[in-house]
N, C-alpha and C positions, 0 to 999 in steps of 0.2 A: 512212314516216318512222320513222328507229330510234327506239325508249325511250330516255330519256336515261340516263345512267353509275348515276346512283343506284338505278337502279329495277332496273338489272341484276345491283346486287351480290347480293341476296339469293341469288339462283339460280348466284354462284362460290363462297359460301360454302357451298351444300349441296355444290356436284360437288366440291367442295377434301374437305368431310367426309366424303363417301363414297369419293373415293379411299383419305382415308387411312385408314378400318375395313377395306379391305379389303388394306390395306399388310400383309404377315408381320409377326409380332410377332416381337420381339428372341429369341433362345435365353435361356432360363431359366440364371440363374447354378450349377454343379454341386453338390450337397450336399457339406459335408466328411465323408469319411467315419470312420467309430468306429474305432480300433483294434482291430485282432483281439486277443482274450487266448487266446495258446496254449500248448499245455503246455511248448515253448519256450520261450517268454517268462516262464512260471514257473517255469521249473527255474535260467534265467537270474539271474532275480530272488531265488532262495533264495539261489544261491551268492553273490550280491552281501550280501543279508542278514547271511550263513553268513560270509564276510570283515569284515564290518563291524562283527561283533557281537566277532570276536577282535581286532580294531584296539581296540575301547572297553574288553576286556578287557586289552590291555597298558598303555592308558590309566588304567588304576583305576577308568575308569567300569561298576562292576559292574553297578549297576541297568540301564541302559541296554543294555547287553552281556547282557544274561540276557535283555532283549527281544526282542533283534534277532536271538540263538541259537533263542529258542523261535519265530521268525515263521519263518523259515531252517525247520525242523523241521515246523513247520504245513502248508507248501505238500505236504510226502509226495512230493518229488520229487529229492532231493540220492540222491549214492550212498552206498553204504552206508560208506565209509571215512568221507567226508564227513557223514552220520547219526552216528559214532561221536566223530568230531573236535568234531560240537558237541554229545554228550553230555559229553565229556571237561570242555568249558570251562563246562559248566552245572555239572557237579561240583565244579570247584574254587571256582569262584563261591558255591556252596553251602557248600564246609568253610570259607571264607575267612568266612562270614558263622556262622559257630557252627551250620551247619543239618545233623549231619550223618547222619541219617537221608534227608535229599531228595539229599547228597551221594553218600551210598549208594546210590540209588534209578538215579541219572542212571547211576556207573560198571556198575552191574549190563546198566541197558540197551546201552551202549558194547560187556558183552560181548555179550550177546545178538543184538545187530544183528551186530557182527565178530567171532568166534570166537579168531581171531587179536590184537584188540586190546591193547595192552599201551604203558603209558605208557617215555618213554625214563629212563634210568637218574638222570636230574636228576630229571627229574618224580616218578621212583618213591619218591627220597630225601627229597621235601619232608615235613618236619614235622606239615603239617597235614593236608596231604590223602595223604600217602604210605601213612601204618596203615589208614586208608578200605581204599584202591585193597586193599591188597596182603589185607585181610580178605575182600573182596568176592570176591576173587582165587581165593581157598583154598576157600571156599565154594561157588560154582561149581563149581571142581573137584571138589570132594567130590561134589555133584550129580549131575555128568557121569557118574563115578565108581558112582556106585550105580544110575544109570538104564541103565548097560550092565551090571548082575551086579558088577561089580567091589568087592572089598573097600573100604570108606570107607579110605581116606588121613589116618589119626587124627595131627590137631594134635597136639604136645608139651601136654603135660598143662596146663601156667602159660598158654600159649598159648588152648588150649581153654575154660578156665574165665573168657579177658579176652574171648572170644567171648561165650562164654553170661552173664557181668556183661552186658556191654554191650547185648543183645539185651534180658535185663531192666529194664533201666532203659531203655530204650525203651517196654517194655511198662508204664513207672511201676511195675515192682514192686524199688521200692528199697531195701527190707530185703536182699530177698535177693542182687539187683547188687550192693549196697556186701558183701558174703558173699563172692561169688564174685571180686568186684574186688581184696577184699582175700589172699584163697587165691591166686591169679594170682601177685600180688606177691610173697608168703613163698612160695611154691614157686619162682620164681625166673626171673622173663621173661629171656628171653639179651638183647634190645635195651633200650637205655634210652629211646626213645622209647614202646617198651609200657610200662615201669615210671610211667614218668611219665602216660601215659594213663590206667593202670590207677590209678595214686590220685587223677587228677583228676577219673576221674566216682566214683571212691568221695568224694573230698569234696562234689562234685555231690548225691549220694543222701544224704548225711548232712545237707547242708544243707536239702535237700528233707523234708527229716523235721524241720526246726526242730531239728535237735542239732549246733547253731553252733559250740561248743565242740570237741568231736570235729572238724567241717569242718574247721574252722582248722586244725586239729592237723595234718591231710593236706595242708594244702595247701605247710603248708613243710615238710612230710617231702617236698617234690616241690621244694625248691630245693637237698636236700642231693643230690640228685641231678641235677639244672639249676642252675645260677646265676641263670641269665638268662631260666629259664621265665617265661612272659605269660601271659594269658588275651586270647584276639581281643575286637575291640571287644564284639563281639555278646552273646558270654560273659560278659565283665566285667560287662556292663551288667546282666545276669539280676537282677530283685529280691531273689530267692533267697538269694543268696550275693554281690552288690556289695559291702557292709561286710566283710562275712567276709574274704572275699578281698583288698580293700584292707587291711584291717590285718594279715593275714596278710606281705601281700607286703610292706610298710612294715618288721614285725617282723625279716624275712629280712634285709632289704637290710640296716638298722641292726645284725645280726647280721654280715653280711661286713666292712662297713666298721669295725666293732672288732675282727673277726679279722687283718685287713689291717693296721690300725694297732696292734697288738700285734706283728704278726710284723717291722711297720715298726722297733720301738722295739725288737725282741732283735737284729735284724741291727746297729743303731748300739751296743748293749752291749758293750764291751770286751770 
């Protein structure tokens, strides 16, 4: 006589379990794998960088633009024209903000890395950063110049002395800057942008000396030769010489606009 139905399930549900332990198990889902970082993919990424950072710099966006230059530069993989391009925009970046000793700094590297490098004939002419470039410029040279034997290539004399000013008041010794700043000027810069440089950091060094009075004095001997001289924001802002310079420049302007309205009232005189 069979078992009856119920007695027999025990013994489907073992062979049913033990079939299915011995069922293949499914294939394991694949791991995703990491990206590779290769020096492809870095050299890639500077130059993306390296573009990115001169987009923010035609944007105005300095700060930003001075990041995205020095991460561009970090990687140690662009070429060297490209190393030289984003020294170029860290410099002006720099004069733009009143920094210009890191301005200096940057075009010096520019030549170092490309022997060859040389801003184009707009770029050379800017105001602000053009006396940089073009000092940076002659120096080097001189360098070059004397680590092969060769005679130095002596600067014009006015020329020389807004060198060695400028170098001093770097070095904060501003007695003797505002000295050779001002020898510069009376011997007779040929460019009016050196004239005008050379008594903007000689009012720089006088105001640095708390002799406000003298500052002043320089700085609108700097509109009889500018009209429309400024000091960049960064500048103006200096604790040092803010007042100074705003009442300087006030005194100036209120100075043309009576010269103008005098010359206005002789041209209507019969």
């Amino acid at each position: 006589m069979r078992p009856p139905t119920a007695l027999r399930l025990p013994g489907a549900i073992l062979l049913a379990a033990a079939l299915a332990a011995c069922a293949p198990m499914p294939p394991e889902a694949p791991k995703p794998v990491a990206p590779q970082i290769t020096e492809d993919t870095l050299r890639v990424r500077a130059r993306e960088q390296l573009a990115t950072g001169v987009k923010q710099y035609d944007a105005g966006d300095y700060d930003n633009a001075l990041k995205s230059l020095q991460a561009a530069l970090d990687h140690g993989l662009l070429e060297k024209n490209d190393q030289s391009r984003a020294r170029k925009y860290l410099a002006f970046i720099h004069c733009l903000g009143g920094r210009e000793p890191q301005c200096a700094a940057e075009f010096r590297k520019a030549f170092e890395i490309d022997p060859s490098f040389a801003l184009t004939a707009a770029e050379d002419g800017h105001p602000i950063w053009g006396p940089v470039y073009r000092t940076v410029r002659a120096t080097l040279i001189a360098e070059r110049e004397a680590a092969q034997g060769k005679p130095k290539a002596a600067l014009p004399k006015a020329e020389q002395k807004l060198v060695d000013g400028l170098v001093k008041y770097e070095a904060g010794e501003f007695p003797e800057a505002h000295r050779l700043l001002e020898e510069a000027y009376k011997d007779g810069l040929v460019e009016k942008k050196d004239q005008v440089r050379a008594l903007k950091y000689a009012a720089f060094s006088l105001c640095l000396q708390n002799r406000w009075p003298a500052c002043r004095a320089e700085f609108l001997r700097i509109y009889d030769i500018d009209p429309n001289f400024d000091l960049t924001p960064a500048e103006a802002g200096h604790p040092s010489w803010t007042r100074t310079f705003a009442g300087a420049k006030a005194q100036a302007k209120k100075a043309q606009a009576d010269k103008a309205q005098a010359e206005k009232s002789q041209k209507k005189a019969p």
